[in-house]
C-alpha positions in Angstrom: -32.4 6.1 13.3 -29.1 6.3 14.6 -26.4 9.0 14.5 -22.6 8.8 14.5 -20.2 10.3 16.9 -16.4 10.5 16.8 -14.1 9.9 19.5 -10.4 10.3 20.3 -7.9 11.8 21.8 -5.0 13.9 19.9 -2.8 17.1 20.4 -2.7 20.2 18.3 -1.1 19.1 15.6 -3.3 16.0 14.8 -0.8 13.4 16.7 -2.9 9.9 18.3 0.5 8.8 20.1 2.8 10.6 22.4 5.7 11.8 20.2 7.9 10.9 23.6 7.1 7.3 23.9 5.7 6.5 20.4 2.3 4.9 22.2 -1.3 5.9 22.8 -2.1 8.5 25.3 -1.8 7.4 28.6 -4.1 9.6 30.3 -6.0 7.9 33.1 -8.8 10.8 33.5 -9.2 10.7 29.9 -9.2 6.9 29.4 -12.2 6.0 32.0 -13.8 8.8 30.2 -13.2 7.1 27.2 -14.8 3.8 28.4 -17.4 5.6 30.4 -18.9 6.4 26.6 -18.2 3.3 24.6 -19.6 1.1 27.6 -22.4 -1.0 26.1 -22.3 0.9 22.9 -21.3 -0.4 19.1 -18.1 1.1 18.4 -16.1 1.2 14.5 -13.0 1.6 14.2 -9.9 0.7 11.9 -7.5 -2.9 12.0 -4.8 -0.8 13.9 -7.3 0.3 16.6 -8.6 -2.7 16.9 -5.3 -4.8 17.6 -3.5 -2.0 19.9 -6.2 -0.9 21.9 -8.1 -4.2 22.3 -8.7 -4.2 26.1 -10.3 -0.5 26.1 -12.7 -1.9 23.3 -13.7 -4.7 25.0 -16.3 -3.1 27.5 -18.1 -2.3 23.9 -21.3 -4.2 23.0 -19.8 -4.6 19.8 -17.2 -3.7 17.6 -17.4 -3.2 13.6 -13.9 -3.3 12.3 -12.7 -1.7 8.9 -10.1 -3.2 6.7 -9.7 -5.1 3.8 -7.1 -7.9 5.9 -10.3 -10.5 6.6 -8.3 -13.4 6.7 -6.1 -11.8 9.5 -5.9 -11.5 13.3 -9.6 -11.4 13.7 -9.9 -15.3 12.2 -7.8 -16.2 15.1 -8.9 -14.2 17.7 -12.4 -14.7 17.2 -12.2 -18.5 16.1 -14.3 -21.5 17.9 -15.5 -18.4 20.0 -19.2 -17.7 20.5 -19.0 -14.1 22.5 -15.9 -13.0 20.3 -17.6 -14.0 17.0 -20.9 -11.9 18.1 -18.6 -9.2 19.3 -16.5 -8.4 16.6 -18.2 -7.8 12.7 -15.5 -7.1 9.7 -16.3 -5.0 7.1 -14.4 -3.4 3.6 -16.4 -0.9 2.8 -18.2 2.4 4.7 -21.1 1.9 3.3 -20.6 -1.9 4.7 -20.3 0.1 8.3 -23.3 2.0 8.6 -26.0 -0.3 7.6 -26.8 -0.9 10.7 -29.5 -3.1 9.7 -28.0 -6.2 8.7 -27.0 -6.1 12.3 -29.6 -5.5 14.0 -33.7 -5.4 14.1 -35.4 -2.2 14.3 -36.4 -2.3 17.9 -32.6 -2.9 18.5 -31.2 -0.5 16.7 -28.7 1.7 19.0 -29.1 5.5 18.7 -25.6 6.0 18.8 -22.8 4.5 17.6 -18.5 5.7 18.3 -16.0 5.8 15.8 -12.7 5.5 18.3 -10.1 5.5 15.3 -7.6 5.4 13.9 -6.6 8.8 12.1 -7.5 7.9 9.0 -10.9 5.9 10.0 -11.7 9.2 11.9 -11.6 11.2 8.6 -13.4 8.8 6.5 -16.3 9.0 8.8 -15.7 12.7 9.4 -18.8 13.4 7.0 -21.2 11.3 8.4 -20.4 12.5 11.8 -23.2 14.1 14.3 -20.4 14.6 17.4 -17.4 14.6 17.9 -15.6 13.9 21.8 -12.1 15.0 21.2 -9.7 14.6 24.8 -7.3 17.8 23.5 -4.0 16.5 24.4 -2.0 20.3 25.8 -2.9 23.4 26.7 -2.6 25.3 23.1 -5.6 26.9 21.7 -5.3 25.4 18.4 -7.7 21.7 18.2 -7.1 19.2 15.5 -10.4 18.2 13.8 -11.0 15.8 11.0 -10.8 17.5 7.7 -14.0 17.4 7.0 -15.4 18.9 10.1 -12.8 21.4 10.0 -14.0 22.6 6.5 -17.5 22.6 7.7 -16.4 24.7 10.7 -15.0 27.4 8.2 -11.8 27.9 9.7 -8.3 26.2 8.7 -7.4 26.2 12.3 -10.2 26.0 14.8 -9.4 27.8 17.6 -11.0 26.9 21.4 -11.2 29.9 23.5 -10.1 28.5 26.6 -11.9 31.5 28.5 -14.9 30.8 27.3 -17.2 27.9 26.8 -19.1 27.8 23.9 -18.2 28.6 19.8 -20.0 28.8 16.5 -19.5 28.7 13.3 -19.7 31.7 11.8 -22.9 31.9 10.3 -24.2 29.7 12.9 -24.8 26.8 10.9 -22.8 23.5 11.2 -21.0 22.9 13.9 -21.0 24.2 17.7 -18.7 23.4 20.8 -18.1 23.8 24.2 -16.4 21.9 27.3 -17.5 18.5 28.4 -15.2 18.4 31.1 -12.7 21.4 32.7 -8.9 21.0 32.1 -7.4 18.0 34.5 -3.6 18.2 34.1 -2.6 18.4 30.6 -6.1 18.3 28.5 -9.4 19.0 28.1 -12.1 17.3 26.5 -14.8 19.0 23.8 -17.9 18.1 23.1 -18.7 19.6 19.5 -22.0 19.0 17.8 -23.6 19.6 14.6 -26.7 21.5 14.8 -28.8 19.1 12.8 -27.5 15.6 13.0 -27.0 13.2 10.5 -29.3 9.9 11.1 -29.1 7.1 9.2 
């Protein structure tokens, strides 16, 4: 079986771009940590993603793309093009996404697969989610989490005790966090897990 996890980068107040320059985070720690994870791995994520962040996604061992625009881009960029055509998979629907098995035999299953975005694939997934990788973007307390997760973690703003390294929900059920890697400039990156994943 395999199990979802989510993975992104984004301030406290749920921005993917730098307000100042209107583009991705640029944040080289974060980015080779970023790659480091998706390397080899099947990755989802939305058309958007997909066409601004192409050469991140590339070190991927496959991409599965969400949108309804099929006849777009990915019909040129993947056209008369063995490696591109077994790299990239379109799909309309979420349910379309995580059958894994019309992609792949048992035996080649992966056990993980990384939802790297946008926003709104991020909460769409949200539910199905195991993980989540968030690079927090500043040094305020406050984390953005999907909606979803965020509901489950029974707090409207979850807060990250920078002193500390570990937080549960409160009854102890759901969700559970702590550092993946110390502060390095301007961010941090969590690692927050559910305590009994979600295969399928």
């Amino acid at each position: 079986m395999t199990t979802l996890t989510l993975i992104y980068a984004a301030d406290s107040a749920g921005n993917f771009t730098d307000p100042k320059t209107g583009k991705c985070w640029n944040i080289p720690g974060d980015r080779a940590f970023f790659r480091s994870k998706i390397a080899s791995e099947i990755i989802i994520c939305g058309r958007k993603t997909f066409e601004q962040d192409l050469n991140d996604l590339l070190g991927a061992r496959g991409c599965v793309v969400l949108t309804t625009d099929t006849d777009g881009v990915y019909s040129s960029w993947r056209k008369n093009d063995e490696y591109r055509s077994s790299f990239l998979r379109l799909e309309t629907t979420i349910s379309g996404v995580l059958d894994l098995s019309t992609y792949f035999s048992r035996a080649d299953r992966p056990n993980e697969v990384f939802c790297v975005g946008g926003k709104q694939t991020l909460e769409a997934f949200a539910p199905f989610a195991s993980r989540v990788l968030a690079a927090h973007i500043g040094t305020d307390e406050s984390i953005w989490l999907p909606g979803h997760i965020a509901a489950e973690c029974r707090v409207p703003t979850p807060q990250f005790d920078v002193r500390g390294s570990l937080w549960h929900t409160p009854d102890g059920e759901g969700f559970y966090g702590m550092y993946c890697e110390p502060y390095e400039g301007d961010y941090i990156t969590l690692d927050i897990r559910r305590d009994t994943p979600i295969k399928f």
